[in-house]
C-alpha positions in Angstrom: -40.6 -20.4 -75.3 -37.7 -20.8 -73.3 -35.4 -17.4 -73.3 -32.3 -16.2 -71.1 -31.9 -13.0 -70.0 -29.5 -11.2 -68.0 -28.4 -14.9 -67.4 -31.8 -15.7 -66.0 -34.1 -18.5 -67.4 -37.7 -17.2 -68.3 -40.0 -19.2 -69.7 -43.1 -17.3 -71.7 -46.6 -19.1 -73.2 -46.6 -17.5 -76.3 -43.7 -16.5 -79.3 -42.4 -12.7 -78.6 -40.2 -9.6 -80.4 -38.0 -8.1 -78.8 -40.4 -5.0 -78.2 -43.0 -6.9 -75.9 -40.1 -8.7 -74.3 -39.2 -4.8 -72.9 -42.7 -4.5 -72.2 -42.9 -7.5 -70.5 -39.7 -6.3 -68.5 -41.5 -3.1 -67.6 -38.5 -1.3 -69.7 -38.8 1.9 -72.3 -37.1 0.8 -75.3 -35.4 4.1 -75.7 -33.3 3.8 -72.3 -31.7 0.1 -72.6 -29.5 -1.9 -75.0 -30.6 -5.1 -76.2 -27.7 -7.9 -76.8 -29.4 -10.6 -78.8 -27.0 -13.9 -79.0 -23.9 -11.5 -78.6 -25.5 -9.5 -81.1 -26.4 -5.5 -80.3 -29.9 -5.1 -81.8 -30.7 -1.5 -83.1 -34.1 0.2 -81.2 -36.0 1.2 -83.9 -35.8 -2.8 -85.2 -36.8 -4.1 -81.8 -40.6 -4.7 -82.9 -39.3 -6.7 -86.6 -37.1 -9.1 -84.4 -38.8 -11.9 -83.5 -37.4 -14.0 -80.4 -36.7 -17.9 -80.5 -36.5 -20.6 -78.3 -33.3 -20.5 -76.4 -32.4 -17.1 -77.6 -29.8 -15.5 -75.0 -30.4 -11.8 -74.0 -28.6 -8.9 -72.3 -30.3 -5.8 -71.7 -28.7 -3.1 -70.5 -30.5 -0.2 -68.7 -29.4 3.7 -68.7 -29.3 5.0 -65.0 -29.4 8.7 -64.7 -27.9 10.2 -61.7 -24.8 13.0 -60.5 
């Protein structure tokens, strides 16, 4: 399966939601945005929403700092 994310081509062996894509990513679930196709995807849904080839991602991340 083909995705893009953050305007990067990745390329994965097997189908994957949107959860294990973070997980993948090394990124908590609770401290990004996920753009899915231009649409913003709610968290707590991020495990029902299955990716598909060609899908086009932006995930944003939350940066703490003062």
């Amino acid at each position: 399966m083909n995705l893009t994310v953050n305007g990067q081509r990745k390329n994965f062996s097997a189908p994957l939601n949107v959860e294990q894509l973070l997980t993948f990513l090394k990124l908590k679930h609770d401290q990004v945005v996920v753009e899915l196709n231009r649409e913003i995807l709610i968290a707590d849904k991020y495990v029902d929403i299955q990716l598909n080839d060609d899908d086009t991602l932006e995930v944003i991340q939350f940066v703490g700092g003062g």
